[in-house]
C-alpha positions in Angstrom: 46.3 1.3 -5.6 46.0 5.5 -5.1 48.4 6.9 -2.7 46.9 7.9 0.2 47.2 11.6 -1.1 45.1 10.6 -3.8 42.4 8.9 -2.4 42.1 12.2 0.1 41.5 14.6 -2.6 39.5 11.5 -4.7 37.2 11.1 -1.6 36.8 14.9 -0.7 35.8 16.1 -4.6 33.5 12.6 -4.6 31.5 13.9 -1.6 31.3 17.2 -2.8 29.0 15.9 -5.5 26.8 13.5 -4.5 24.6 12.2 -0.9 22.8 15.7 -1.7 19.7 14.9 -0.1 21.2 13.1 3.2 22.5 17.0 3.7 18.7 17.3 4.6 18.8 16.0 8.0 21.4 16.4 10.8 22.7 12.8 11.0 23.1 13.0 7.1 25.0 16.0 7.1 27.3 14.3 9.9 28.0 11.3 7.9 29.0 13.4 4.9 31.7 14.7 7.6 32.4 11.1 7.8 32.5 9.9 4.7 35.8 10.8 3.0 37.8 8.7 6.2 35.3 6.1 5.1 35.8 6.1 1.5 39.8 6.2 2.1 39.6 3.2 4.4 37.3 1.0 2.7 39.7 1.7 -0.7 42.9 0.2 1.7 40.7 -2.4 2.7 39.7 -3.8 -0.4 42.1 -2.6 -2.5 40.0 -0.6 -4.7 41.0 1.8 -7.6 38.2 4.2 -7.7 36.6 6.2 -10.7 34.7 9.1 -10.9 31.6 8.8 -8.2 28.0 8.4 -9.8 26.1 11.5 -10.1 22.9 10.4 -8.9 23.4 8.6 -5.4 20.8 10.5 -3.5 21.0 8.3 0.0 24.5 6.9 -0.6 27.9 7.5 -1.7 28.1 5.0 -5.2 31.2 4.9 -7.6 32.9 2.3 -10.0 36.3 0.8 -8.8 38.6 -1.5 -9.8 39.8 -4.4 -7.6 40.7 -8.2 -7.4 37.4 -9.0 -8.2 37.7 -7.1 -11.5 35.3 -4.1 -12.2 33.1 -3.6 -9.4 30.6 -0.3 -7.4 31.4 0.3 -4.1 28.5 1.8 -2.5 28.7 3.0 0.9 24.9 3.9 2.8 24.1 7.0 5.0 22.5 4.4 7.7 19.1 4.8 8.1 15.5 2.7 8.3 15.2 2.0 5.0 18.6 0.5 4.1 19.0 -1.8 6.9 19.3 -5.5 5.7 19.9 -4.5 2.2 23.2 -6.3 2.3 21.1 -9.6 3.7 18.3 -9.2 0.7 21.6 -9.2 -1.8 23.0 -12.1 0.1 19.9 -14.2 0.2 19.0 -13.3 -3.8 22.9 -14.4 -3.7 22.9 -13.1 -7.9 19.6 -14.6 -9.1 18.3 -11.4 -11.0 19.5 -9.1 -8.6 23.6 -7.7 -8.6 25.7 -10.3 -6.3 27.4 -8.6 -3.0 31.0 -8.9 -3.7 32.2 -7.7 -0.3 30.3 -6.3 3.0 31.8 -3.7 5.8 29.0 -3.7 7.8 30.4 -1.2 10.8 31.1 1.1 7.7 27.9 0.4 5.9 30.1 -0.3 2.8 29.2 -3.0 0.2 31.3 -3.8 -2.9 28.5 -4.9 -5.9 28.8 -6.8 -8.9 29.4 -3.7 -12.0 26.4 -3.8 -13.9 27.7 -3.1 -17.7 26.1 -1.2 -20.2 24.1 -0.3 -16.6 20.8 1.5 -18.5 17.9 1.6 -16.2 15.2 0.0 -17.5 12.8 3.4 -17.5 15.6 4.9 -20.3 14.9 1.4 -22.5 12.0 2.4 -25.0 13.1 -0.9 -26.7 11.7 -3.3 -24.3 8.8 -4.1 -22.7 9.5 -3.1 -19.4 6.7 -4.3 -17.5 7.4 -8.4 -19.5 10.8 -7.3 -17.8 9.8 -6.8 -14.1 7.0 -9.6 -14.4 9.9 -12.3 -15.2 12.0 -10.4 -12.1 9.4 -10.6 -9.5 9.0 -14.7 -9.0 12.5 -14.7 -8.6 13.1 -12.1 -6.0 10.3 -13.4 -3.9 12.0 -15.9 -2.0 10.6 -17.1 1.6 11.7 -14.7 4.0 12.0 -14.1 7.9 14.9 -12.9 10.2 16.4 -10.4 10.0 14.1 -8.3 7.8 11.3 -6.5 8.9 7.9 -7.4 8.7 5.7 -5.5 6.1 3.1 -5.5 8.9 5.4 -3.7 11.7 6.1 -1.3 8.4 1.9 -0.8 8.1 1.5 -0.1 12.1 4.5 2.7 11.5 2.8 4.3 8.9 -1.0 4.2 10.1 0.0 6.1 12.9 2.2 8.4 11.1 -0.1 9.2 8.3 -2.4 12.1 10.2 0.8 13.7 11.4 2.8 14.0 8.3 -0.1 15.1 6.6 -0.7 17.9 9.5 2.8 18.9 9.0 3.2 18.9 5.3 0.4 21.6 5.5 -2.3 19.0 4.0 -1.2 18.9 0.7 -3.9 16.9 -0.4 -7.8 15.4 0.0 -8.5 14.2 3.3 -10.0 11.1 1.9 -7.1 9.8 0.5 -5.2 9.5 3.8 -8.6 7.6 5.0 -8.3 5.5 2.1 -4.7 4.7 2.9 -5.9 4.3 6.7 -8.3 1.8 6.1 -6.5 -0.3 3.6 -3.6 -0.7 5.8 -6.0 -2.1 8.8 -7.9 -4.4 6.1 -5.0 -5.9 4.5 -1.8 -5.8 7.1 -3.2 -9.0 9.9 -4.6 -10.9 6.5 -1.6 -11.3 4.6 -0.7 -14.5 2.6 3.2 -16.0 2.7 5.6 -13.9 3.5 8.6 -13.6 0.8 11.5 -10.8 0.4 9.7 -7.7 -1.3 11.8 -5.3 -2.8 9.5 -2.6 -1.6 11.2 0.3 -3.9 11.1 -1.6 -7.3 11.0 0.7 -10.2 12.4 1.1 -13.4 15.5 3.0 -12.4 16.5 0.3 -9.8 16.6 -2.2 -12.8 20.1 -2.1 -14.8 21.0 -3.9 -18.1 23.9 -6.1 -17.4 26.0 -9.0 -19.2 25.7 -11.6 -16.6 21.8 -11.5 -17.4 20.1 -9.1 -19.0 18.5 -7.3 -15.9 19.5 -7.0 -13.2 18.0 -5.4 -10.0 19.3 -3.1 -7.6 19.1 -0.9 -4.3 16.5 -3.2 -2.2 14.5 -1.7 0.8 13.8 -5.4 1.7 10.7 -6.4 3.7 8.8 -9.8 4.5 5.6 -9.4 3.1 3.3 -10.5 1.0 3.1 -11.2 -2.7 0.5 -8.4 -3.4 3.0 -5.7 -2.0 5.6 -6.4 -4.6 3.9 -5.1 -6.9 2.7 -1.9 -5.3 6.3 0.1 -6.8 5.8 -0.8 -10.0 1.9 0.5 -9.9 3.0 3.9 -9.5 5.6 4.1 -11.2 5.2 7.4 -13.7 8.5 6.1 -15.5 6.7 3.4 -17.4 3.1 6.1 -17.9 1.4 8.7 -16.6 -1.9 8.4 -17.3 -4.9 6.8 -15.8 -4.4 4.1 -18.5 -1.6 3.3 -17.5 -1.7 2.9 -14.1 -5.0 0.8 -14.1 -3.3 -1.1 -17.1 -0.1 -2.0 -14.6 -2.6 -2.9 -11.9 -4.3 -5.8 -14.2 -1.7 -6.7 -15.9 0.7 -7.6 -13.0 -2.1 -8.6 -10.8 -2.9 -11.3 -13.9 0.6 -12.7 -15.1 1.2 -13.1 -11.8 -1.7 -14.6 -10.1 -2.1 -11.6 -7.5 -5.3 -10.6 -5.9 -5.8 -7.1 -7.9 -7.7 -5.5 -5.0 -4.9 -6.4 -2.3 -2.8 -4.7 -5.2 -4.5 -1.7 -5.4 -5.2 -1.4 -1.4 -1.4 -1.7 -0.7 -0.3 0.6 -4.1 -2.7 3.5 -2.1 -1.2 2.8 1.3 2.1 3.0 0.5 2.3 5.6 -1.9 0.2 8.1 0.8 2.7 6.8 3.6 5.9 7.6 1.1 4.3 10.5 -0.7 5.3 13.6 1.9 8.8 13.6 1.5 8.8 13.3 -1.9 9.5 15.3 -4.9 6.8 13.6 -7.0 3.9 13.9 -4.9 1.6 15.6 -7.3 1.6 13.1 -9.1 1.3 10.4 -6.4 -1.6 12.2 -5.3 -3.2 11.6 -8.8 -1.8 8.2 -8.8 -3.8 7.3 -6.0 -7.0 9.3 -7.1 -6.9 6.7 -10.4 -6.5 3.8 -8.2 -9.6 4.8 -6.3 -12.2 5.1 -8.7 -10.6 2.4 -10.9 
């Protein structure tokens, strides 16, 4: 165990490097006041010995530890929307091809993970096939779901009446049709959805780490109940695995026919959720043109 001197300086020169982007808004930059008495009491807690703190946690504080449980990451969350219940979508995958939840703080928004080892993301493995990868992942992850999480179609109301504003604001940064497009696939397809299972709604191929327990093993869930189709919609767009209009029509089929989805449900939810995502993002250029593929293919 650090003495407590240690774990001050450990947490301060942690902090100083990483949660960059939650210095963006005012309650981030208050939690990175926070976080140093955070990351100090969760180590007394647990017991945790910590290393040197990952250098790309964007949205939360992640570094590898020590502790009874052997090698572990604990990861603590600036709290906002999009990781609430991400603790419940680990417990209820409880391991099966997603990292196991070790330990859960939830008035500190601190989880301790199963250590993924070697822990390459999938996007860095030219080796494999990496969409034979996330097709085997996906049946697994999508496990009947209810309470708590929220729905997918609560999620499609927020973003249909966010889209024209965020748009306005952002200085219109692209076509109007495509925010139509988005519009009118999220009124077609959010009050005729099919079972709902857990979606991993942020499913790419740096969320994907090899591992020894199995061979991939998925990570950093924005959980929603939703439907099948959705799942897929990450994946779609993900530049990672392609660039091109080949490739991301080639995704669409392929996914929507090794795993029995309905391709144009696919498609409609890939455009509405890459519009409703793409402002705040540092890849929207390329969402935009993403999108643009989807719509004539």
């Amino acid at each position: 165990m650090h003495a407590a001197t240690d774990l001050d300086r450990i947490a301060k020169c942690c902090c100083r490097t990483t949660c960059k982007n939650t210095a963006r808004y005012e309650s981030g930059r208050a939690w990175l006041k926070k976080l140093p008495r955070i990351i100090k009491e969760v180590s007394q807690q647990w017991d945790l010995r910590l290393d040197s703190a990952y250098e790309n946690s964007n949205m939360s504080y992640v570094i590898p530890v020590n502790c009874g449980h052997g090698k572990a990451a604990l990861k603590i969350q600036w709290p906002h929307e999009e990781c609430r219940f991400e603790a419940d979508a680990l417990k209820a995958w409880n391991g099966c091809g997603a990292v196991r939840l070790l330990e859960h703080d939830p008035d500190r928004h601190a989880m301790l993970l199963e250590h993924c080892s070697p822990g390459l993301p999938l996007s860095q493995e030219s080796s494999f096939d990496s969409l034979s990868v996330l097709i085997r992942l996906l049946p697994r992850l999508w496990i009947p779901a209810g309470r708590p999480f929220k729905k997918l179609s609560d999620e499609a109301v927020g973003w249909s009446a966010e889209l024209d504003r965020n748009w306005e604001q952002s200085g219109r940064p692209c076509e109007r049709r495509l925010i139509e497009a988005a519009l009118e696939y999220l009124a077609d397809l959010s009050g005729t959805q099919r079972p709902q299972v857990l979606i991993h709604q942020d499913l790419h191929g740096r969320n994907v780490l090899s591992a020894q327990r199995e061979p991939w093993l998925v990570i950093d869930p924005k959980p929603l109940a939703g439907e099948r189709e959705f799942g897929a919609a990450s994946i779609v767009r993900s530049f990672e695995f392609g660039h091109s209009r080949a490739g991301v029509i080639g995704r669409l089929q392929r996914l929507s026919e090794e795993l029995a989805l309905d391709r144009e449900r696919v498609r409609g939810w890939t455009v509405a959720q890459t519009i409703a995502w793409s402002f705040d993002s540092a890849f929207s250029e390329r969402h935009y043109e993403t999108v643009r593929w989807l719509l004539e293919g």
